[in-house]
C-alpha positions in Angstrom: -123.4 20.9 -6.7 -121.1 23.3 -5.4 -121.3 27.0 -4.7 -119.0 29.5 -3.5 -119.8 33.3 -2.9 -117.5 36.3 -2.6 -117.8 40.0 -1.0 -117.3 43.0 -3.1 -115.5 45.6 -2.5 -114.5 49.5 -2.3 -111.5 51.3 -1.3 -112.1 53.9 0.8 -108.8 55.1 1.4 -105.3 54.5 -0.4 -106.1 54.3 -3.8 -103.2 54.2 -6.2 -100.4 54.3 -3.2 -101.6 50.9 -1.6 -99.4 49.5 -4.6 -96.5 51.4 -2.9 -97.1 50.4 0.1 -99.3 52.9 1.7 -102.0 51.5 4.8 -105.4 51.2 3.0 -109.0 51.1 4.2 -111.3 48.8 2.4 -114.9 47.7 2.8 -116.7 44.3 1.6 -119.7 45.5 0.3 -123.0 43.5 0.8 -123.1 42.9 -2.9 -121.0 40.2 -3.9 -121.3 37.2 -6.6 -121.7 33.3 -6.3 -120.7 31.0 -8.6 -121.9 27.4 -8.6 -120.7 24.4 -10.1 -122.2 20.7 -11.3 -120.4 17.7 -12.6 -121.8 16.1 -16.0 -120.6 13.3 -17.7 -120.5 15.8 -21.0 -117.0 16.5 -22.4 -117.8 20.1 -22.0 -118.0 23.1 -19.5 -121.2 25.0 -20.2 -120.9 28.5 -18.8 -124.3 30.7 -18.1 -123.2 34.1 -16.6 -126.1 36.0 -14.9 -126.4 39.5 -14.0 -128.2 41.3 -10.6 -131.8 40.6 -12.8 -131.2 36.9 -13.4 -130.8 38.2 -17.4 -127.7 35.6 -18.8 -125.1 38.4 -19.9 -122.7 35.7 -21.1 -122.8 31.9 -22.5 -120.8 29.9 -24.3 -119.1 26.0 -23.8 -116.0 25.2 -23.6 -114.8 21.6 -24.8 -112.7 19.9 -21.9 -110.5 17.4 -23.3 -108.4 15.5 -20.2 -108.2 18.3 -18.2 -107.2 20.7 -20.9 -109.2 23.7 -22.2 -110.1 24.1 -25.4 -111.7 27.1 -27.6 -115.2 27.8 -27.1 -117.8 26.1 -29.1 -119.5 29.2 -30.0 -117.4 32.5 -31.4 -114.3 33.6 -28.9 -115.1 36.9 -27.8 -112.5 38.9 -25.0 -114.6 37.3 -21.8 -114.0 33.5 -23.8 -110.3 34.8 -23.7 -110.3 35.9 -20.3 -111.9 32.9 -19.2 -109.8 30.4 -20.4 -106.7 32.6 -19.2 -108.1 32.1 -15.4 -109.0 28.5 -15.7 -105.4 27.9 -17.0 -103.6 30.1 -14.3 -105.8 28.3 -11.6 -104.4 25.0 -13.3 -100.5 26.3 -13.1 -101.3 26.6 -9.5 -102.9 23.3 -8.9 -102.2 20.7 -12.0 -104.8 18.4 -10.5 -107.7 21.4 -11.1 -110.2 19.8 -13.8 -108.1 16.8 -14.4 -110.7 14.0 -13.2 -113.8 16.3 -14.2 -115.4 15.2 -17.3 -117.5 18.3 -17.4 -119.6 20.5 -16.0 -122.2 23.3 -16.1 -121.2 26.6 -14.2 -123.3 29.2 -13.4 -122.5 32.8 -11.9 -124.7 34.9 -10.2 -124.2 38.8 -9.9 -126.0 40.9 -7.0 -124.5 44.2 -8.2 -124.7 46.1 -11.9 -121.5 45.0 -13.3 -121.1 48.3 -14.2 -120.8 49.6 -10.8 -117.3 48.3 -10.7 -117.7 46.2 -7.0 -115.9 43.6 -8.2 -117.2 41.5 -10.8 -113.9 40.6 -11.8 -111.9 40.3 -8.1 -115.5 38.4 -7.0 -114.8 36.0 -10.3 -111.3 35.4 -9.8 -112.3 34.6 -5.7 -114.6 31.7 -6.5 -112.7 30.2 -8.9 -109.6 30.3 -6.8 -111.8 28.7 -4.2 -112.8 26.1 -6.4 -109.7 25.5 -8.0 -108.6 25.2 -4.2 -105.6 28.0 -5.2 -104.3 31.1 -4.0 -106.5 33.9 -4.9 -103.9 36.6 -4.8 -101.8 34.4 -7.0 -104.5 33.8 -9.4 -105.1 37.3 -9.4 -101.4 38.2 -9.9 -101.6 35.7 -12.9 -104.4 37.1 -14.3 -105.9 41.0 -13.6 -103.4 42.1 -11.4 -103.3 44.5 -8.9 -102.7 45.3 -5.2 -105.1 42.4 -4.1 -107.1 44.5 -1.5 -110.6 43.4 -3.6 -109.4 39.9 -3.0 -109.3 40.7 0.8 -112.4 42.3 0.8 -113.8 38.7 -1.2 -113.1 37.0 1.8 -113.0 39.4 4.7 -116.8 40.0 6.7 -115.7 43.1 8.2 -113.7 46.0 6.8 -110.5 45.8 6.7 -106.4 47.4 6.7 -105.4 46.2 3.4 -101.2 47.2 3.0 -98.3 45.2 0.8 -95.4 45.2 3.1 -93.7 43.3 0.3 -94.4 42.8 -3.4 -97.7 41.2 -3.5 -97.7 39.9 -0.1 -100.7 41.5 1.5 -101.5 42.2 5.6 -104.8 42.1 5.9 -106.5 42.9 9.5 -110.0 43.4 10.6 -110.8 46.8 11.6 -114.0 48.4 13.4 -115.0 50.9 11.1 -119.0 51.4 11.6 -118.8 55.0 12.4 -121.5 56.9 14.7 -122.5 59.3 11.8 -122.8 56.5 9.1 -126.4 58.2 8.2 -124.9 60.4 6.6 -122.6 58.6 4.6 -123.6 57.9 0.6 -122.4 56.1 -2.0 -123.2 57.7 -5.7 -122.6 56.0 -8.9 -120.5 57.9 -11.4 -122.2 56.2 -14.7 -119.0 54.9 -15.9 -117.0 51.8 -14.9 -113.6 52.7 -14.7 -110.6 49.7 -16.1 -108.7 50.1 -13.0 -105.8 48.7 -15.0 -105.9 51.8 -16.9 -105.9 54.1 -14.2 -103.1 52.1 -12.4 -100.5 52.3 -15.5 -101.6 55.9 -15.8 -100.7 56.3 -12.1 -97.6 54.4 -12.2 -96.5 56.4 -15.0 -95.9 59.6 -13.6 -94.3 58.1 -10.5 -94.5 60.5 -8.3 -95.2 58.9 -5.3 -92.6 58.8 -2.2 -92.2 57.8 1.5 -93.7 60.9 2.6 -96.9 60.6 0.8 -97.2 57.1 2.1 -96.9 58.3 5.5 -99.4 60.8 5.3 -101.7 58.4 3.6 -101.3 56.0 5.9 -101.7 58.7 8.8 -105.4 59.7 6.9 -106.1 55.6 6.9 -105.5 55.4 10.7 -107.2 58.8 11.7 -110.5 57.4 9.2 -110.8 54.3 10.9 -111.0 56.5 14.3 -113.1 59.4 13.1 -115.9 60.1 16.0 -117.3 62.9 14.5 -118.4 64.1 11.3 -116.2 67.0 10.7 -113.1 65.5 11.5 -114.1 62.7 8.9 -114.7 65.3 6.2 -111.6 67.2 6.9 -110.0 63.5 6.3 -111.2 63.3 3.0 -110.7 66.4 1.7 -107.2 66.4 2.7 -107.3 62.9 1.0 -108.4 64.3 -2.4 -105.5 66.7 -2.4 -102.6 64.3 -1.6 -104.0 62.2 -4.7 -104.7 64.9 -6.9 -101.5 66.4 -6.7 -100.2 62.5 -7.5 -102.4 62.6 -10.3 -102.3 65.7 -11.8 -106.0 65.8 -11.8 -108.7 68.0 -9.7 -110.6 66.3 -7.0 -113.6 65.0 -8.3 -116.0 67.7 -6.3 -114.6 70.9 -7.4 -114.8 69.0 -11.7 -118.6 68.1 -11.3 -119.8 69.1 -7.4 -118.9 72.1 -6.6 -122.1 73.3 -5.8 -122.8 70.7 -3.0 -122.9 71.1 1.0 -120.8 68.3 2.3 -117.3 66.6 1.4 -116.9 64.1 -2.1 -113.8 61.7 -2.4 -113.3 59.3 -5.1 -112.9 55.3 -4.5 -110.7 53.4 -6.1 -109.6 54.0 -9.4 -110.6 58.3 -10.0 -113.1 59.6 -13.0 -115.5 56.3 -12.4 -117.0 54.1 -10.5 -118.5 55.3 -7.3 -117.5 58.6 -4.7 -118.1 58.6 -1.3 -120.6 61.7 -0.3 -120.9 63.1 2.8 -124.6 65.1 3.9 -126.5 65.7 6.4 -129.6 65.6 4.8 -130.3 62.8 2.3 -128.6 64.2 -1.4 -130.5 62.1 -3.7 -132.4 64.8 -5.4 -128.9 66.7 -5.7 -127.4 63.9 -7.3 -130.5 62.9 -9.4 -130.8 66.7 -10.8 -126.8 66.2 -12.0 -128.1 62.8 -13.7 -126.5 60.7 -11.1 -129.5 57.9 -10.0 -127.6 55.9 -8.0 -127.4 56.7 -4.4 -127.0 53.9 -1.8 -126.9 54.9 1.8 -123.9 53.7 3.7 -125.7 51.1 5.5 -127.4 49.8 2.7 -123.6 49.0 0.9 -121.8 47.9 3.3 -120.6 44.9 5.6 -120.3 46.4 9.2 -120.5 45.4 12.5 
């Protein structure tokens, strides 16, 4: 049997403008998602899909005939679609991918709601790249899309400086970013996964982005990663907020739903879902649970540091 495992991921910085370029900050998260993989002499690949309770969320077998994918045995449902779709892209990228298998049974293990938006795609696409021994930023490029800094953060230990410096051709380099006040850093669930797909076409659409937002954003990225105190780092992402809600045409996410609360909210990744980033010196749970948001995970808790 084999098994490969990938980080998730969150964008703390750079959201939207890392596809233009700008210097993002990104975190693996300690949540991630293994996928594991054993030969059979059956003609067929038999998927099993689990979720962060061991519950299967999705099954179904595909008939392998010589390397070549065919429809599902059971109904073909949007995830049957999308499946096939990667398995094929991983085999324009290596033609030899499945070719001697006869089949196999695959199982995927989440550690994360896959409603929290971590990355159970980018985690997905990661493994199978890994298996189909691929690029995974092609694979992604092939499939989802996107700037590939979750892809980073699927194979990175550490956070990281994710930025394009050409099309699709990421730098990625290991930062120290385990900040002295991390206790009161929090990471609260929205109750919506966002399609970051959507929010990127409706971000691309207004195009409004230029080479001085990127500097500034990339000026906020640096001065993040450096933050010693508490203040500073709050300023940072209020500052943030504006840049991308002027981008937007949207209001920052704490003066819509928090505007009551005593420290500094900035969204992550794609805005109105997912998770924000909540800063407090005291711990906010009962704030967030009286607004009917349960989901509050310290920042120590989330994330990969060293």
């Amino acid at each position: 049997m084999k098994t490969f495992r990938s980080n998730g991921k969150l964008l703390i910085t750079g959201e939207y403008v890392v596809l233009d370029g700008a210097k993002a900050l990104a975190i693996p998260t300690k949540y991630g998602q293994s996928l594991s993989i054993e030969e059979t002499n059956n003609i067929n690949i038999s998927w099993k899909s689990f979720d962060e309770k061991r519950t299967i969320w999705f099954e179904n077998t595909f008939i392998l005939d010589n390397g070549k994918i065919l429809q599902p045995v059971q109904d073909s449902n949007d995830i049957s679609k999308r499946l096939i779709q990667i398995l094929e892209a991983a085999q324009e990228l290596n033609p030899n991918f499945l070719k001697a298998t006869k089949g196999c049974d695959i199982s995927t293990q989440l550690e994360f709601n896959r409603n929290w938006g971590l990355g159970t795609s980018s985690t997905l696409i990661n493994n199978i790249a890994q298996w189909a021994d691929v690029n995974a930023y092609q694979l992604l490029e092939k499939t989802f899309g996107g700037s590939g800094y979750d892809i980073a953060c699927a194979q990175h230990n550490t956070p990281i400086n994710f930025q394009l410096e050409t099309k699709h051709l990421p730098v990625v380099n290991s930062v120290e970013f385990n900040p002295t006040f991390k206790e009161h850093l929090y990471f609260v669930y929205l109750n919506q996964k966002q399609n970051s797909r959507d929010g990127i076409k409706a971000y691309k659409s207004l195009n409004k982005v230029n080479n001085s937002t990127i500097c500034d954003i990339n000026a906020i990225t640096e001065e993040t990663i450096r933050a010693t105190k508490l203040s500073t780092f709050e300023s940072l992402l209020s500052e943030h907020e504006s840049i991308i809600g002027k981008l937007l045409n949207q209001k920052p996410i704490k003066s819509k739903l928090f505007s009551d609360f005593n420290g500094s909210i900035k969204s992550l990744g794609a805005w109105g879902g997912d998770f924000i980033l909540a800063t407090s010196l005291t711990n906010p749970e009962d704030y967030f649970k009286s607004k009917g948001f349960d989901v509050v995970i310290p920042f120590s808790t989330m994330v990969i540091s060293h």
